[in-house]
N, CA, C and O atoms as a GROMACS GRO file, in nm:
protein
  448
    1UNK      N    1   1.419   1.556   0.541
    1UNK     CA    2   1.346   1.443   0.484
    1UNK      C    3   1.206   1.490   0.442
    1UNK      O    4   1.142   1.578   0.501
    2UNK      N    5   1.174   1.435   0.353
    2UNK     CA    6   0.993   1.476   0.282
    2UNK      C    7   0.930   1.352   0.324
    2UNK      O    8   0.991   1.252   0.362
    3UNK      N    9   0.799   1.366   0.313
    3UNK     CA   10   0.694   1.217   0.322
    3UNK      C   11   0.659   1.209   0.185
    3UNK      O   12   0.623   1.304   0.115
    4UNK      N   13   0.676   1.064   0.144
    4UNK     CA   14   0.594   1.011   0.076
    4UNK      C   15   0.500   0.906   0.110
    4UNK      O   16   0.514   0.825   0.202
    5UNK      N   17   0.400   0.912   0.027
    5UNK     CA   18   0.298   0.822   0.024
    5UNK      C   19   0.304   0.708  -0.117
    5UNK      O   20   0.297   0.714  -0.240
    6UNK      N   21   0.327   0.577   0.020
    6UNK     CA   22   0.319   0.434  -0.103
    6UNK      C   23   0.192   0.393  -0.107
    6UNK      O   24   0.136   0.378   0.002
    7UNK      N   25   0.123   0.368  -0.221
    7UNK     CA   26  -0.018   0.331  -0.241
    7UNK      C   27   0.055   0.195  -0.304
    7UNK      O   28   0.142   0.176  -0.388
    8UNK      N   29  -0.032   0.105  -0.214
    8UNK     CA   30  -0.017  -0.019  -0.235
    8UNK      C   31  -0.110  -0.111  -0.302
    8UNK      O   32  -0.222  -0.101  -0.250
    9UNK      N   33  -0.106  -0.225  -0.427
    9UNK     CA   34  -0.206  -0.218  -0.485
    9UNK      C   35  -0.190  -0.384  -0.498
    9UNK      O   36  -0.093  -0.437  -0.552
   10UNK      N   37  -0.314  -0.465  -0.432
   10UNK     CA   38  -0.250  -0.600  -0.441
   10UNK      C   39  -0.352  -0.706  -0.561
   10UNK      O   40  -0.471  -0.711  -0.591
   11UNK      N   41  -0.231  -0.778  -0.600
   11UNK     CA   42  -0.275  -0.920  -0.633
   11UNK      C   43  -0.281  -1.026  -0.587
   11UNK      O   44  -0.304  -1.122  -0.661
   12UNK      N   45  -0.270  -1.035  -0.509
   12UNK     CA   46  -0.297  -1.187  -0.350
   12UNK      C   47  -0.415  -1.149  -0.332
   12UNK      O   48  -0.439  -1.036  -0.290
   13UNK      N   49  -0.521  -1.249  -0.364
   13UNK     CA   50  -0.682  -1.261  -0.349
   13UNK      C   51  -0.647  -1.323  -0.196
   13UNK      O   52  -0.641  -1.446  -0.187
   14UNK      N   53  -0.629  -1.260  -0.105
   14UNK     CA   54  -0.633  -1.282   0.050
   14UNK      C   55  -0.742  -1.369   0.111
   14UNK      O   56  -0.712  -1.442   0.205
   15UNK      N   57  -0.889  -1.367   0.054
   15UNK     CA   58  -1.005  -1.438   0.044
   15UNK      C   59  -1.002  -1.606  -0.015
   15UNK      O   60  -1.091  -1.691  -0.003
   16UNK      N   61  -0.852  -1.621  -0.088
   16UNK     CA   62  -0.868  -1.783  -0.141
   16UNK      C   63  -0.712  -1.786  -0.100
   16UNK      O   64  -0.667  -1.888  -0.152
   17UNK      N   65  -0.629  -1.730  -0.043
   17UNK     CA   66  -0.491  -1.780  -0.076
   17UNK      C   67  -0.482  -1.874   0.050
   17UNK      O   68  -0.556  -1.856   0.147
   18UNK      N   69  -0.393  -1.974   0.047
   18UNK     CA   70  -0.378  -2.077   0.142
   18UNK      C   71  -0.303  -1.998   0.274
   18UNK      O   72  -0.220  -1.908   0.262
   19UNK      N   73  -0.364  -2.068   0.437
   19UNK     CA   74  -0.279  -2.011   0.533
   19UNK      C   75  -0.121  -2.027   0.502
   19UNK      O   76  -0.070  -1.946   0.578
   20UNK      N   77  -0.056  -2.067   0.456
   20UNK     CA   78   0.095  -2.065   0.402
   20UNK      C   79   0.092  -1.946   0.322
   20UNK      O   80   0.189  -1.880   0.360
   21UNK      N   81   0.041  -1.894   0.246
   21UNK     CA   82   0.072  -1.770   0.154
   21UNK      C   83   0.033  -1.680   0.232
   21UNK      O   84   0.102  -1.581   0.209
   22UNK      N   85  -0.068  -1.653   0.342
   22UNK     CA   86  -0.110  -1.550   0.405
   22UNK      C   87   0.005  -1.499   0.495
   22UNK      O   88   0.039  -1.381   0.505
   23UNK      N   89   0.088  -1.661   0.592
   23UNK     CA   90   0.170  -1.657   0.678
   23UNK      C   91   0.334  -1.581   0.573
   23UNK      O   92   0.401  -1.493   0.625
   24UNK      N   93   0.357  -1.617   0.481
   24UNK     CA   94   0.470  -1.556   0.431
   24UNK      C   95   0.463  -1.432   0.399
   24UNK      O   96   0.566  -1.365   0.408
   25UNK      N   97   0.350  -1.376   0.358
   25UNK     CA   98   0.304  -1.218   0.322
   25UNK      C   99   0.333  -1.191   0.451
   25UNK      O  100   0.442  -1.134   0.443
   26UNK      N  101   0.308  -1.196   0.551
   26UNK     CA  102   0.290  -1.110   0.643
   26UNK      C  103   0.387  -1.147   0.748
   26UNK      O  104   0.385  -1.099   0.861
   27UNK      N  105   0.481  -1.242   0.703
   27UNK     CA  106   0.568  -1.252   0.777
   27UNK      C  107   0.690  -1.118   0.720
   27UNK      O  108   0.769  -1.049   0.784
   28UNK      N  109   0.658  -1.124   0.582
   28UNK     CA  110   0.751  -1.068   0.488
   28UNK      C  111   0.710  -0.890   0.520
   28UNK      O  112   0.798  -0.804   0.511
   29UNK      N  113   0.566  -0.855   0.558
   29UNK     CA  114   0.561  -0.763   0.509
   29UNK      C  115   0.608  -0.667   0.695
   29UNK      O  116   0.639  -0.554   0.732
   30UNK      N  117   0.593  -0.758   0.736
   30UNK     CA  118   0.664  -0.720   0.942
   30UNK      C  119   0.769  -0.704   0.931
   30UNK      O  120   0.807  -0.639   1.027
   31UNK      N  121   0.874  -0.734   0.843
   31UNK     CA  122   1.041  -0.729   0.832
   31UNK      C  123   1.015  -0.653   0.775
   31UNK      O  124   1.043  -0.551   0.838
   32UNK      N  125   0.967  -0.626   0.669
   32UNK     CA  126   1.030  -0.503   0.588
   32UNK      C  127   1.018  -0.344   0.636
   32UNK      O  128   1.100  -0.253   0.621
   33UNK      N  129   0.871  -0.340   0.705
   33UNK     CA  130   0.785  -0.268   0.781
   33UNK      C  131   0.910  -0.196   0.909
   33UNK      O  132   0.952  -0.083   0.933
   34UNK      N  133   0.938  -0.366   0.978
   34UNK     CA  134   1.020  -0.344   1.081
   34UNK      C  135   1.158  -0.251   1.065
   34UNK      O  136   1.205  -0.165   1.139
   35UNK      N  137   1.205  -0.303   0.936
   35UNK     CA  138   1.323  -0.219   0.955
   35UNK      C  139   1.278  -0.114   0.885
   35UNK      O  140   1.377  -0.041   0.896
   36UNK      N  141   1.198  -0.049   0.818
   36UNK     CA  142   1.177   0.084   0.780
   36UNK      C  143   1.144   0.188   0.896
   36UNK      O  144   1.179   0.303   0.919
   37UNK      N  145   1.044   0.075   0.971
   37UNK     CA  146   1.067   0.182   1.189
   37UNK      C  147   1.201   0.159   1.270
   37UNK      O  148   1.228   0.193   1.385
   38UNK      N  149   1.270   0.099   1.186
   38UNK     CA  150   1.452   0.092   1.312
   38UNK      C  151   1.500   0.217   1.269
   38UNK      O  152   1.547   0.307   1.338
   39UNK      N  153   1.477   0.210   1.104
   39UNK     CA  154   1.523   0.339   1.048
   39UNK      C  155   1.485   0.503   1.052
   39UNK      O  156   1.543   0.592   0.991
   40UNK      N  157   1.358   0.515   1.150
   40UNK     CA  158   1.261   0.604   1.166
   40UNK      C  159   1.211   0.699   1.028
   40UNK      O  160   1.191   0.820   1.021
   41UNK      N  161   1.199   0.602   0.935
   41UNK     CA  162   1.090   0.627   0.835
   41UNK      C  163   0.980   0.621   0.801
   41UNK      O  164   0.938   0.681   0.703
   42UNK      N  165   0.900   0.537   0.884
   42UNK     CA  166   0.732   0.534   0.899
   42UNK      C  167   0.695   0.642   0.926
   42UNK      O  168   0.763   0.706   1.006
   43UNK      N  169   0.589   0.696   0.876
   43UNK     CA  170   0.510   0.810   0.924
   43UNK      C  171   0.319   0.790   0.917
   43UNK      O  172   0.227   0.865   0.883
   44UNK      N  173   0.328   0.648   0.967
   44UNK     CA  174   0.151   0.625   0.950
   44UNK      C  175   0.119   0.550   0.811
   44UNK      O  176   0.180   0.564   0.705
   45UNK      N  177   0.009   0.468   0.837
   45UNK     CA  178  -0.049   0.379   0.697
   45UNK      C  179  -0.104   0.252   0.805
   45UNK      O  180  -0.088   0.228   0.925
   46UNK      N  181  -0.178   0.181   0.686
   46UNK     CA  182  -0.296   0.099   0.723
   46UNK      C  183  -0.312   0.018   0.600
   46UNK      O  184  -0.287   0.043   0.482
   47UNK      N  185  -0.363  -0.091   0.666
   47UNK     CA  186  -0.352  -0.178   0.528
   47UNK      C  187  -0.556  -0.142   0.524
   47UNK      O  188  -0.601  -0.096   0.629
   48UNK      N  189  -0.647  -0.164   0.418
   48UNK     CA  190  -0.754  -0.128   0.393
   48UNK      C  191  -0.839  -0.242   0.370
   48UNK      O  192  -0.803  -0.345   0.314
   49UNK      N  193  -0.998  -0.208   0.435
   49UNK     CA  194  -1.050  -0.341   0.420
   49UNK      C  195  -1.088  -0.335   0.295
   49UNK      O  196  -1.062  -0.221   0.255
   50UNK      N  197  -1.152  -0.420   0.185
   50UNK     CA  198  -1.202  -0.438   0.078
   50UNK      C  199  -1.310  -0.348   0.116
   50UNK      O  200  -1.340  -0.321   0.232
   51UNK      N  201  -1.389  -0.285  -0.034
   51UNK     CA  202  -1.548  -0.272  -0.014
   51UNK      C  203  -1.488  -0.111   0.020
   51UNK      O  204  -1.375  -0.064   0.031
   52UNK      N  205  -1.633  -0.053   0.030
   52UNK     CA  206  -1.641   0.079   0.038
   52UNK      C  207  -1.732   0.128  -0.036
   52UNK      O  208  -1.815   0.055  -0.091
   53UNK      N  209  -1.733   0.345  -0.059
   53UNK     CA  210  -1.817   0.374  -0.127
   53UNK      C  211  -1.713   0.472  -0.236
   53UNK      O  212  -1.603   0.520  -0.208
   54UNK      N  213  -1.771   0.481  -0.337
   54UNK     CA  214  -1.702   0.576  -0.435
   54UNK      C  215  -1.815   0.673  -0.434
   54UNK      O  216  -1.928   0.631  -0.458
   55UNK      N  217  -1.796   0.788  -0.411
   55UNK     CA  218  -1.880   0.906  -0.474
   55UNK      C  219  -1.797   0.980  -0.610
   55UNK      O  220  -1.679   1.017  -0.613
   56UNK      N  221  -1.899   0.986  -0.718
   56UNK     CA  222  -1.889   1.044  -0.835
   56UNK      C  223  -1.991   1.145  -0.894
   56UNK      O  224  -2.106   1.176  -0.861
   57UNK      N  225  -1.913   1.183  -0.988
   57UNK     CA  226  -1.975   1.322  -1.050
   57UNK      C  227  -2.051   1.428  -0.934
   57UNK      O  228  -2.056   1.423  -0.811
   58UNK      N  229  -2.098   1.508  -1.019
   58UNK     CA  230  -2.170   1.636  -0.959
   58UNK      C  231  -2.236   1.618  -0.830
   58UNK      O  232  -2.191   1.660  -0.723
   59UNK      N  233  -2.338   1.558  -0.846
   59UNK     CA  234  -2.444   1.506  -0.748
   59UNK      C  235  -2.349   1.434  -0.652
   59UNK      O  236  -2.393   1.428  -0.537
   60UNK      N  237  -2.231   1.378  -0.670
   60UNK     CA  238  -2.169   1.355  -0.536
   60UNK      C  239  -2.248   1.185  -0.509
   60UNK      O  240  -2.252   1.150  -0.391
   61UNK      N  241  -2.297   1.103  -0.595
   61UNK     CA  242  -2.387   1.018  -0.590
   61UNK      C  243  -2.321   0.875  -0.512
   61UNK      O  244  -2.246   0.823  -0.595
   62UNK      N  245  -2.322   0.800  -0.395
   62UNK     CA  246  -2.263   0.693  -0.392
   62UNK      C  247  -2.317   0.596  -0.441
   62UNK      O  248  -2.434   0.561  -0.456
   63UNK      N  249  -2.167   0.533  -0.480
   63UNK     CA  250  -2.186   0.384  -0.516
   63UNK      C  251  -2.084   0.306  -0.455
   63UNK      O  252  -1.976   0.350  -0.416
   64UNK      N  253  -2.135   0.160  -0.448
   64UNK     CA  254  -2.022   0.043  -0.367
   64UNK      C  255  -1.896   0.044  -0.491
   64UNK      O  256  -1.901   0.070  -0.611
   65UNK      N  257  -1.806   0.012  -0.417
   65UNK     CA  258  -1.712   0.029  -0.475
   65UNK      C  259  -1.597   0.091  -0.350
   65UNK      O  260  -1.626   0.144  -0.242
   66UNK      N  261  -1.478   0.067  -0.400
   66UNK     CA  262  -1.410  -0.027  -0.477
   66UNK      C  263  -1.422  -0.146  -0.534
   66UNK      O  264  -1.372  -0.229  -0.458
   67UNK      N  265  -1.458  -0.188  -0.619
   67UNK     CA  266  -1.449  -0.330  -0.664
   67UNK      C  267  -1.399  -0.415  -0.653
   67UNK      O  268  -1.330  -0.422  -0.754
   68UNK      N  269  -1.379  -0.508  -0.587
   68UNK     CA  270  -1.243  -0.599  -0.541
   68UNK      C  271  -1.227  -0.710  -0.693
   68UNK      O  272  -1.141  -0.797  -0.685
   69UNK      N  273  -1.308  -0.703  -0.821
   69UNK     CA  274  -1.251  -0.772  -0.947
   69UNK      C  275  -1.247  -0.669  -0.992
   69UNK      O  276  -1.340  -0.654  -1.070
   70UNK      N  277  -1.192  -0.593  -0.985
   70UNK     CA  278  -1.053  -0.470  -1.083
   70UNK      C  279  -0.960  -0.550  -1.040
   70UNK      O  280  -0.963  -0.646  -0.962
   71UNK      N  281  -0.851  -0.488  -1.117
   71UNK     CA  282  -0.754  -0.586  -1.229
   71UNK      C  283  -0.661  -0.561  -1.061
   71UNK      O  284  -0.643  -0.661  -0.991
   72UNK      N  285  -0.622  -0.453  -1.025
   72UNK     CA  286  -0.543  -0.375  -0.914
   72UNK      C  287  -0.657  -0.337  -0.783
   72UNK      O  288  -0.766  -0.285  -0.810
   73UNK      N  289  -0.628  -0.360  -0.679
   73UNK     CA  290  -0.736  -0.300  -0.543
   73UNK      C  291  -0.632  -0.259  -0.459
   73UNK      O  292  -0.546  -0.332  -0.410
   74UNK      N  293  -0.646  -0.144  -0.446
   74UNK     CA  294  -0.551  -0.058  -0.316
   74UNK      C  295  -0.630  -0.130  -0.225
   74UNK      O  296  -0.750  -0.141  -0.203
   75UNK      N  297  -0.517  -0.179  -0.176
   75UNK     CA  298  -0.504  -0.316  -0.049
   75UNK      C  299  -0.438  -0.196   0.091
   75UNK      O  300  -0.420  -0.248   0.201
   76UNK      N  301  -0.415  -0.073   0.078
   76UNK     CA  302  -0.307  -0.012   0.183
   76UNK      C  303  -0.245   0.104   0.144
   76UNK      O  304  -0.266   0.153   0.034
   77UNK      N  305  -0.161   0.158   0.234
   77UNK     CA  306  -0.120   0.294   0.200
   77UNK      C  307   0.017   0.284   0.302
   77UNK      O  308   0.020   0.192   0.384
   78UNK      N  309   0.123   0.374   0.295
   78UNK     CA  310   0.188   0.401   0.405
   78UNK      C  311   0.254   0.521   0.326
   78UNK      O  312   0.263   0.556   0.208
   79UNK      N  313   0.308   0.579   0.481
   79UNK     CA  314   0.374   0.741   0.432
   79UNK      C  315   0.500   0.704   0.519
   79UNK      O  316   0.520   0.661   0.633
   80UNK      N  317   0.595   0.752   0.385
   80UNK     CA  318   0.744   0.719   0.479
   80UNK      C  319   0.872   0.879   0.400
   80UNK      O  320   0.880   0.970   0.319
   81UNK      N  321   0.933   0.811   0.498
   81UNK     CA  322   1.006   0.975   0.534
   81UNK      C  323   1.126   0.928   0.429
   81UNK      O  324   1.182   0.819   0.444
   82UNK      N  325   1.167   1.035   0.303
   82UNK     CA  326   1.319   1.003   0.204
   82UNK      C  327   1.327   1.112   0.221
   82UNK      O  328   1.250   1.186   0.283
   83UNK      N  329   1.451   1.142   0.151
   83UNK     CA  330   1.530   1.252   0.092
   83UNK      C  331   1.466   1.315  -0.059
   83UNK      O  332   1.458   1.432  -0.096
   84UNK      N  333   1.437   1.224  -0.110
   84UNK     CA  334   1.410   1.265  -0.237
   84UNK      C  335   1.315   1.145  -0.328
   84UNK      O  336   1.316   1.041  -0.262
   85UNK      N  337   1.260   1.132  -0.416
   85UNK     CA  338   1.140   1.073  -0.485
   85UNK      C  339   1.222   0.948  -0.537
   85UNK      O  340   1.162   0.843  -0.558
   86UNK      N  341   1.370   0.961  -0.561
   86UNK     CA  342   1.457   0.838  -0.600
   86UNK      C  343   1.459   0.740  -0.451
   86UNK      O  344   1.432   0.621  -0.440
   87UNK      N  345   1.494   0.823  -0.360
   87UNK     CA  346   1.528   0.723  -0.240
   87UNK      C  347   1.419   0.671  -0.183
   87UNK      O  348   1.418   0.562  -0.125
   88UNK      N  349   1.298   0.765  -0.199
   88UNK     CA  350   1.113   0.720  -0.187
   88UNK      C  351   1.152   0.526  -0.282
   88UNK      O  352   1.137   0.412  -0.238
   89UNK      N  353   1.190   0.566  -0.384
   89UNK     CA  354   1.160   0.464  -0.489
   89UNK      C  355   1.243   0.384  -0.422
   89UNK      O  356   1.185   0.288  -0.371
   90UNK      N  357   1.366   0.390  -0.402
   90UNK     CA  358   1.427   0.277  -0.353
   90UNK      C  359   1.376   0.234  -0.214
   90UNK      O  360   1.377   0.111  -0.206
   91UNK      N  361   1.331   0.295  -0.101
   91UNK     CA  362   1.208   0.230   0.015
   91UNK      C  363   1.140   0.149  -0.070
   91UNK      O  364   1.171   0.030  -0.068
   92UNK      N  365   1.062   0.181  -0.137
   92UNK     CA  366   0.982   0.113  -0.239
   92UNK      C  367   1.003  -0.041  -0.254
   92UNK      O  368   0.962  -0.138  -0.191
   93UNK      N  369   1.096  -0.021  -0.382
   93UNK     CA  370   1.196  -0.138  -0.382
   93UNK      C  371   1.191  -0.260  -0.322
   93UNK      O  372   1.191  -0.367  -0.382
   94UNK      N  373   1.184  -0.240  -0.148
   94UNK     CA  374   1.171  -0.374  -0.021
   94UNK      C  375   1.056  -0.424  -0.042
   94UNK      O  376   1.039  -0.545  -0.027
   95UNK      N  377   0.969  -0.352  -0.075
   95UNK     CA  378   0.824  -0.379  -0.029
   95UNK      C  379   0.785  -0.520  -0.078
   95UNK      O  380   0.834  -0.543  -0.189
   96UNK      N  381   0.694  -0.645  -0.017
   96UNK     CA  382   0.699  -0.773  -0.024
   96UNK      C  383   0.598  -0.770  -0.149
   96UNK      O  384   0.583  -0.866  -0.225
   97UNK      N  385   0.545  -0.674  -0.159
   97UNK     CA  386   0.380  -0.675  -0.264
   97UNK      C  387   0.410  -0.677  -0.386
   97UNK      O  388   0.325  -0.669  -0.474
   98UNK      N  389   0.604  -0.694  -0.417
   98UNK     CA  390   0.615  -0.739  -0.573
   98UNK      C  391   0.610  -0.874  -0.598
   98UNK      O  392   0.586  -0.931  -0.705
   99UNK      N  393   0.642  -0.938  -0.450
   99UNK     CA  394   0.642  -1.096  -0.464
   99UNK      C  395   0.541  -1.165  -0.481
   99UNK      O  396   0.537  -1.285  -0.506
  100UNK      N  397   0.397  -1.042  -0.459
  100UNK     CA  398   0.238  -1.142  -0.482
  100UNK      C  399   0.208  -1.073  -0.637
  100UNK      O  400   0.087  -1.062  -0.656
  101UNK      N  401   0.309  -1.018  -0.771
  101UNK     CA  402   0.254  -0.951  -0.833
  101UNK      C  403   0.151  -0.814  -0.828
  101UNK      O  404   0.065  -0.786  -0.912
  102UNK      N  405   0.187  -0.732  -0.695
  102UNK     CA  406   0.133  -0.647  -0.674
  102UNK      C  407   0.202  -0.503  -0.700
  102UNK      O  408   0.314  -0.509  -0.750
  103UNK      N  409   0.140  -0.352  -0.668
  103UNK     CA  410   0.238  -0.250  -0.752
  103UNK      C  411   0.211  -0.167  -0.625
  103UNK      O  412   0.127  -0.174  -0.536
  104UNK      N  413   0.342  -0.062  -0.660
  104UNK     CA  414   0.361   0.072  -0.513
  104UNK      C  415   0.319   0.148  -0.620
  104UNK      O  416   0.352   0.116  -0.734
  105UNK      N  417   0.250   0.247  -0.596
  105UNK     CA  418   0.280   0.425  -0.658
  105UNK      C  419   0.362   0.474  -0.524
  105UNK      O  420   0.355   0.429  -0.410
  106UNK      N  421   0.432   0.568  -0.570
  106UNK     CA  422   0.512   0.654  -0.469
  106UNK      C  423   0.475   0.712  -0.537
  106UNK      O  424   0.469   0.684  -0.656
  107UNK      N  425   0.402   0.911  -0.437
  107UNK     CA  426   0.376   1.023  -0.428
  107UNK      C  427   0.455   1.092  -0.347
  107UNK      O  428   0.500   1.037  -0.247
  108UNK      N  429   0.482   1.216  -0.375
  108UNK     CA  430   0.544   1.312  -0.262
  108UNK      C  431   0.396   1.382  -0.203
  108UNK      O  432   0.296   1.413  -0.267
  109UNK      N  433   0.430   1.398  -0.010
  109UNK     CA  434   0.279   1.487  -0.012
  109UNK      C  435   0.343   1.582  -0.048
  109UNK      O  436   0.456   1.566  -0.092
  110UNK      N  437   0.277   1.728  -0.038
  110UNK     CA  438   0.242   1.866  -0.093
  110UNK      C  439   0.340   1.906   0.054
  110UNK      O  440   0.430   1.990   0.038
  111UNK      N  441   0.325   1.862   0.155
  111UNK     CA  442   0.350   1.941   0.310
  111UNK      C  443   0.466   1.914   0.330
  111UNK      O  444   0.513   1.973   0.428
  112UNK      N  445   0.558   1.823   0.258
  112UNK     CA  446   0.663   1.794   0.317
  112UNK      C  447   0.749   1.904   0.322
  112UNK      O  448   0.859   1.894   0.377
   0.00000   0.00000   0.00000
C-alpha cells in the first residue's frame, strides 16, 4: 500500500451554517472517517483552523493568510493508505465534503 494525501478544501462557511448543517457534516464525516479506520487506511490528518501565516518570496516575508474569502480554504488534510492513485481516488469518492460543494486533491507522498 502507498500513502496518499487528501487535501480537503471546503465550502461550508462553518462560521454561519446552522447547528443542523454542522451536526450532519460531522455526523457524515465520523462514518466515513470510521470506516476508512475499520479498514486500516488512516495514516494521520487534522481538520485546520482558519487564519494563519503565508510566507512569500525571497525575503521569506509574512503575511496573514490564508484567507478564509478565497473561493476554496483547505479546511484539512488526511493521509490514507491505497494501492494505487485510482483506488486513492476512489477513498476519495466517500468523502462528505462533496455534499457541502467542497473538493479533495489526492497526492501520492514521495515515501511511500
Amino acid at each position: 500500500m502507498k500513502d496518499y494525501l487528501l487535501i480537503f478544501r471546503n465550502k461550508l462557511d462553518f462560521a454561519n451554517a446552522s447547528p443542523e448543517q454542522l451536526q450532519n457534516s460531522l455526523t457524515k464525516w465520523q462514518k466515513w472517517l470510521g470506516e476508512l479506520g475499520k479498514e486500516k487506511r488512516l495514516s494521520g490528518g487534522q481538520r485546520l483552523i482558519p487564519g494563519g501565516r503565508v510566507l512569500t518570496n525571497a525575503k521569506k516575508e509574512a503575511i496573514d493568510g490564508p484567507y478564509s474569502e478565497g473561493k476554496e480554504v483547505i479546511g484539512g488534510f488526511q493521509m490514507v493508505k491505497a494501492q494505487n492513485l485510482e483506488d486513492a481516488v476512489d477513498v476519495a469518492r466517500g468523502c462528505p465534503i462533496f455534499e457541502f460543494g467542497g473538493s479533495v486533491e489526492i497526492r501520492e507522498s514521495m515515501t511511500s
